[in-house]
C-alpha positions as CSV (number, residue, x, y, z in Angstrom):
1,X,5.4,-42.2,35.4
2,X,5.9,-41.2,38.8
3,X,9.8,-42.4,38.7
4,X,9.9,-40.2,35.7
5,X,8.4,-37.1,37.7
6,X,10.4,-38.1,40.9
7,X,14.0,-37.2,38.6
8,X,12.2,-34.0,37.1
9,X,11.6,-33.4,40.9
10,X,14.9,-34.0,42.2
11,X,16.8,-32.9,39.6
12,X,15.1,-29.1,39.5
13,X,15.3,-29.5,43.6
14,X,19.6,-30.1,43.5
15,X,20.2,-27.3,41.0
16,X,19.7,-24.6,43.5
17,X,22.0,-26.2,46.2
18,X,24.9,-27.4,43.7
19,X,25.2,-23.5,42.5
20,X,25.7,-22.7,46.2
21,X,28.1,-25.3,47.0
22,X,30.2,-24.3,43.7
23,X,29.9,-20.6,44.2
24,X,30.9,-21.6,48.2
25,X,34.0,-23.3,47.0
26,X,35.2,-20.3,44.8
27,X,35.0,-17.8,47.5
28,X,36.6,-19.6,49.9
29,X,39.3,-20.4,47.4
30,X,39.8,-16.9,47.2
31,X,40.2,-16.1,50.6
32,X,42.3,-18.9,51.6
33,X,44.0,-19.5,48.4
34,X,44.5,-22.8,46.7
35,X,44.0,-25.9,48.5
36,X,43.3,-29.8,46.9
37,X,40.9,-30.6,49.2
38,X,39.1,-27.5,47.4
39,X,40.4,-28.6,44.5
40,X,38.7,-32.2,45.5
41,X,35.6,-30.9,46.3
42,X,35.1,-29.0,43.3
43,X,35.6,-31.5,40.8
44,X,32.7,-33.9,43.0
45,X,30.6,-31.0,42.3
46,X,31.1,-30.9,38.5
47,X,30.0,-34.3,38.6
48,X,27.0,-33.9,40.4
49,X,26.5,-30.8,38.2
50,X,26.8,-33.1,35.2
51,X,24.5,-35.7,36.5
52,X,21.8,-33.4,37.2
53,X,22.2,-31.6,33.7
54,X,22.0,-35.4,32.5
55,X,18.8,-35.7,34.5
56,X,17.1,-32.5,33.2
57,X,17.5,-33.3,29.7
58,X,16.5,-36.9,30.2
59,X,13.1,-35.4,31.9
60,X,12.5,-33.1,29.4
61,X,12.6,-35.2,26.5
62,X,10.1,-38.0,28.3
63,X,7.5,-34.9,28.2
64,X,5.0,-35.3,25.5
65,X,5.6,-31.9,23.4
66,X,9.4,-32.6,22.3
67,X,11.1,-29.4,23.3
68,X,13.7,-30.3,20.2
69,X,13.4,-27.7,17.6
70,X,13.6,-29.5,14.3
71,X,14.6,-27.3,11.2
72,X,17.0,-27.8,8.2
73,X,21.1,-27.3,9.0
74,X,24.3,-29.0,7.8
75,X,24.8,-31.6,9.6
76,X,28.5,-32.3,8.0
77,X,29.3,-29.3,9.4
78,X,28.0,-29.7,12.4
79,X,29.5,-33.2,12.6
80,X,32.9,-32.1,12.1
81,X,32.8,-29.1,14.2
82,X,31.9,-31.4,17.3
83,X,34.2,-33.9,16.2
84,X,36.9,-31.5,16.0
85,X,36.2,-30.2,19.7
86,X,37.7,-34.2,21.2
87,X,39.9,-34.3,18.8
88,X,42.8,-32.9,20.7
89,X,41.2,-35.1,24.4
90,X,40.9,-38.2,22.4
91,X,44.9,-37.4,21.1
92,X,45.8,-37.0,24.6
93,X,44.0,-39.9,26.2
94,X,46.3,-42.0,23.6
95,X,43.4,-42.2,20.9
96,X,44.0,-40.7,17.2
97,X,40.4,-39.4,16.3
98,X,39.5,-40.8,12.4
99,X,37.0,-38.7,10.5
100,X,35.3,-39.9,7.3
101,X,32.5,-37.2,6.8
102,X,30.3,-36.9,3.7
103,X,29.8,-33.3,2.9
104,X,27.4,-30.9,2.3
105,X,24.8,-32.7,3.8
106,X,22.1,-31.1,4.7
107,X,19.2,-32.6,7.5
108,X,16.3,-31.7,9.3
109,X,16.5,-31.8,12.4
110,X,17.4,-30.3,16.0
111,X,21.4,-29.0,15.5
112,X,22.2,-28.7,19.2
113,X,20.5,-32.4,20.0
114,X,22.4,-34.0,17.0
115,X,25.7,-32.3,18.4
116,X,25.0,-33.8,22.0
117,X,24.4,-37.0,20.0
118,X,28.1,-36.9,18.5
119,X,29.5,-35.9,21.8
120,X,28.1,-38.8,23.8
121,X,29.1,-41.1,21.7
122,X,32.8,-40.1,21.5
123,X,33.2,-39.5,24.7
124,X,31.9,-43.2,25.2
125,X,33.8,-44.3,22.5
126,X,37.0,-42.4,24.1
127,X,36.4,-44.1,28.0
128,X,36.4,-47.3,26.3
129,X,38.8,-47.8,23.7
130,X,42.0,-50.0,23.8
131,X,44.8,-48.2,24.1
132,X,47.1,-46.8,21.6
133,X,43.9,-47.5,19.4
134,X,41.9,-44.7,17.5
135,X,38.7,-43.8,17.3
136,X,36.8,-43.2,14.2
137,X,33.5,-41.5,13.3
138,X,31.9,-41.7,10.0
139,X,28.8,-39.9,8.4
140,X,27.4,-40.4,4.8
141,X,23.8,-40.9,3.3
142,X,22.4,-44.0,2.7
143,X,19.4,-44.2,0.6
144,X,17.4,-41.7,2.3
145,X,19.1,-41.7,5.7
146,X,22.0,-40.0,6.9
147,X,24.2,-42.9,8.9
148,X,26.4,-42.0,11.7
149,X,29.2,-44.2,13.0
150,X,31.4,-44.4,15.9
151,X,34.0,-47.0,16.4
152,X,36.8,-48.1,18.9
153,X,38.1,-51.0,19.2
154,X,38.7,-52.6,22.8
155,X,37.2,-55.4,25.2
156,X,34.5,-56.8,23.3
157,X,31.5,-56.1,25.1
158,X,29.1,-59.4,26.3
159,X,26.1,-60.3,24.4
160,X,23.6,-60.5,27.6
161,X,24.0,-56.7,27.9
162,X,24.6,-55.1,25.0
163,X,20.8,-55.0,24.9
164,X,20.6,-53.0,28.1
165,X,23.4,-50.2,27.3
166,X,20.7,-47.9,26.5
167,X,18.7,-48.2,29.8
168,X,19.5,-45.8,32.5
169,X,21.8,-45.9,35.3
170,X,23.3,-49.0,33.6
171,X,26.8,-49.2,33.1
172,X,28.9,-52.8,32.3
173,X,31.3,-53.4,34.9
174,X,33.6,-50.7,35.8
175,X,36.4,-53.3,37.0
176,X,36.8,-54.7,33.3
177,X,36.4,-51.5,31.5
178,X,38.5,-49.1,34.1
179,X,35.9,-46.3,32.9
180,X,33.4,-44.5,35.1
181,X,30.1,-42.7,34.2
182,X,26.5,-42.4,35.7
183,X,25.2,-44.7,33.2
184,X,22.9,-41.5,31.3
185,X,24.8,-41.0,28.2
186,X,23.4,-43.7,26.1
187,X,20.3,-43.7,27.2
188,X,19.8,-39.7,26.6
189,X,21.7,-40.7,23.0
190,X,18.9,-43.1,23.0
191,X,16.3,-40.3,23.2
192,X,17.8,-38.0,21.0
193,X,17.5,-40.4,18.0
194,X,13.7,-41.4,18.9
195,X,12.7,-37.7,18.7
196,X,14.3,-37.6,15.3
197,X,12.2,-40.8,14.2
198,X,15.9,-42.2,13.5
199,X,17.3,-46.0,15.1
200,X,20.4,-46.9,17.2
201,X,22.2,-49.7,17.0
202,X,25.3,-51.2,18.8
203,X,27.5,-54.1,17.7
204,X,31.0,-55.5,19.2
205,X,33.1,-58.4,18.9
206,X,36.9,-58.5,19.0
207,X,37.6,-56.4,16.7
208,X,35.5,-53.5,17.2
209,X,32.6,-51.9,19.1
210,X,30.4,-49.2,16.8
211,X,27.6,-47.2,17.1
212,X,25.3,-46.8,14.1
213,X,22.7,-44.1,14.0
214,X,20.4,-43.9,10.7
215,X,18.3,-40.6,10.8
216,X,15.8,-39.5,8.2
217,X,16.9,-37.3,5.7
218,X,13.2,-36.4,4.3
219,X,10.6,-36.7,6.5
């Protein structure tokens, strides 16, 4: 508990200096024009922008009132439109994006979580792929659950920590995967799904590394 309000903390306590530092950087680029040292410098703070925003959400879903607001949207839509959005990123990183979406499904649920749910997992499914390999997402019901898939195939992944690629700040070694992250994707992924009462599951071997989600359709 008190690591948890440490990072709520910290996290509300670097907001107010990263805005300086980026609104810094702008103005100077304007006055002495464009420089990569600037450049540099401002793509370090996106990052720690990024990690803080990953910190702030993390905190705010360990609170006990979820601030998710849960009513009913189409989540094929919703689905696709995300997808859609790394479609041409996933094309340039060398990775043909695959849709396979059941539509006119409707669920219950928080729209803007479910679409940060997507995005984490294919931007994780992007980092990691083999290359000249696609990626591909699926979404249909199943009984009374909506499943959600992402798959790449690539390095399979070891068995000793496949059960820890949901914890925080862990990431499997950089030097084999050539990827780099603060380790708080998954684990907000993670939370996401809790909040909606739903499971995720990872499984990779040689062929393939995929992400199931199952979420409740009626609750």
């Amino acid at each position: 508990q008190q690591q948890k309000q440490f990072i709520t903390d910290a996290s509300h306590e670097l907001k107010t200096p990263i805005t300086v530092i980026a609104t810094s950087l702008k103005v100077l680029e304007m006055e002495v024009g464009h420089q990569k040292w600037i450049d540099k410098a401002q793509a370090q703070t996106e990052k720690l922008t990024e990690l803080v925003n990953s910190l702030v959400t993390l905190s705010r879903m360990d609170e006990e009132n979820s601030p998710l607001k849960m009513e009913p949207f189409p989540i094929s839509g919703a689905v696709t439109e995300t997808a859609e959005s790394f479609r041409e990123l996933a094309q340039t990183a060398g990775h043909p994006l695959v849709l396979a979406i059941q539509p006119e499904l409707v669920y219950s649920g928080d729209e803007y979580a479910v679409r940060q749910l997507v995005s984490i997992l294919l931007d994780n499914a992007v980092k990691y792929a083999a290359a000249n390999s696609s990626v591909r997402l699926t979404l249909n019901a199943a009984g009374k659950n909506a499943e959600l898939a992402v798959e790449n195939a690539g390095e399979p992944i070891p068995a000793d920590k496949l059960p820890h690629l949901f914890d925080r700040f862990y990431r499997v070694d950089d030097a084999r995967t050539g990827a780099a992250g603060f380790g708080l994707g998954l684990a907000i992924a993670r939370q996401i799904v809790q909040h909606h009462r739903g499971a995720i599951v990872v499984r990779s071997d040689t062929q393939a590394t995929r992400f199931t989600v199952t979420l409740p359709l009626h609750r």
